[in-house]
C-alpha positions in Angstrom: 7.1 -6.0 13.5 8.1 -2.1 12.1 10.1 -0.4 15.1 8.3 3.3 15.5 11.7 4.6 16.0 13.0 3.9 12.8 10.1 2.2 10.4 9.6 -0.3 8.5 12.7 -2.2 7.5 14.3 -0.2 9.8 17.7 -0.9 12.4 18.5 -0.1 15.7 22.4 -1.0 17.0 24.9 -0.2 19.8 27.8 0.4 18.7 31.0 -0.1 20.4 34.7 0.2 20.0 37.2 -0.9 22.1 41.4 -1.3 22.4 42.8 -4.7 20.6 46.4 -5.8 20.1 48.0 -3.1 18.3 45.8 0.0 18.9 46.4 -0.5 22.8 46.0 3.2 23.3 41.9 3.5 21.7 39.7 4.3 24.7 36.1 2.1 25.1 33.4 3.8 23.4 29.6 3.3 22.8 27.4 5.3 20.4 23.3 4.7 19.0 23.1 4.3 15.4 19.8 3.9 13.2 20.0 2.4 10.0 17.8 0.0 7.5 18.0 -3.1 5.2 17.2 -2.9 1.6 18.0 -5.0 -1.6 20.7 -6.9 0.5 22.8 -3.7 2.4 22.3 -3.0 5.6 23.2 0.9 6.2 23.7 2.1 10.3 24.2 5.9 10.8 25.2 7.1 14.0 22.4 9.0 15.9 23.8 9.7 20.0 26.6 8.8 22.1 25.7 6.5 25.0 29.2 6.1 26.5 31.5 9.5 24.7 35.3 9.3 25.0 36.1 12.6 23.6 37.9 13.0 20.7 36.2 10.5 18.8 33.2 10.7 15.9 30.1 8.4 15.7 30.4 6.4 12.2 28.7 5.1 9.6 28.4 1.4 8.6 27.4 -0.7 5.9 27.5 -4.4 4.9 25.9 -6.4 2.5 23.9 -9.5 3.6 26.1 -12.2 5.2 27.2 -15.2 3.0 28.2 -18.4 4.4 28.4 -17.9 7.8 24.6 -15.9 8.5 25.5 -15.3 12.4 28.7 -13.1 11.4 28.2 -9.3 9.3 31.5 -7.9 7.8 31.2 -4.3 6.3 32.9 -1.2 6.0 32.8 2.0 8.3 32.7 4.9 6.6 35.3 7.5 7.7 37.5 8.6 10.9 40.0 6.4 9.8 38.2 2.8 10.5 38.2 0.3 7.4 36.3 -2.6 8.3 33.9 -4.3 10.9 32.5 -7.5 11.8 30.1 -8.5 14.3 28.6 -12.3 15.1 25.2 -12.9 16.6 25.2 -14.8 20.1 21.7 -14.4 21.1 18.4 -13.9 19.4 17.1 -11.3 21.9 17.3 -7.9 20.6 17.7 -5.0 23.4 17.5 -1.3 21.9 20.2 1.2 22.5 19.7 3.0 25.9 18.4 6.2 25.4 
């Protein structure tokens, strides 16, 4: 089923960013992103903030299909500093990003 927000082959996501060992100082932060999947790549742009820290700019993602393990997506952010992410699936409910 085509989501009206974004269409046909089209993504919804929350993202969110958070401190880990070594970067102890990052603040929690959540952001909206829209995206789609095509020929293998999925592409997430970020549309709102949900949660803004201040200081800190919504960014883009993109992966290419998972091998191996399907429940886990590794990709690359693109800008503000940020490599690489990786996210794992733990439910098959999908919720949309608050507006």
């Amino acid at each position: 089923m085509s989501d009206p927000e974004v269409g046909e082959g089209g993504l919804r996501a929350t993202v969110i960013f958070y401190p880990k060992d070594g970067n102890a100082g990052s603040p929690l932060g959540k952001y909206a992103s829209k995206g789609s999947f095509t020929s293998n790549t999925f592409v997430l742009n970020g549309d709102y903030w949900i949660d803004d820290p201040g200081g800190y700019v919504m960014t883009d993602l993109t992966a290419s299909a998972p091998e191996g393990d399907p429940l886990v997506l590794k990709g690359n952010v693109d800008g503000a500093g940020c490599k690489q992410f990786e996210v794992t699936k733990v439910s098959k409910e999908a919720t949309p990003p608050p507006l």
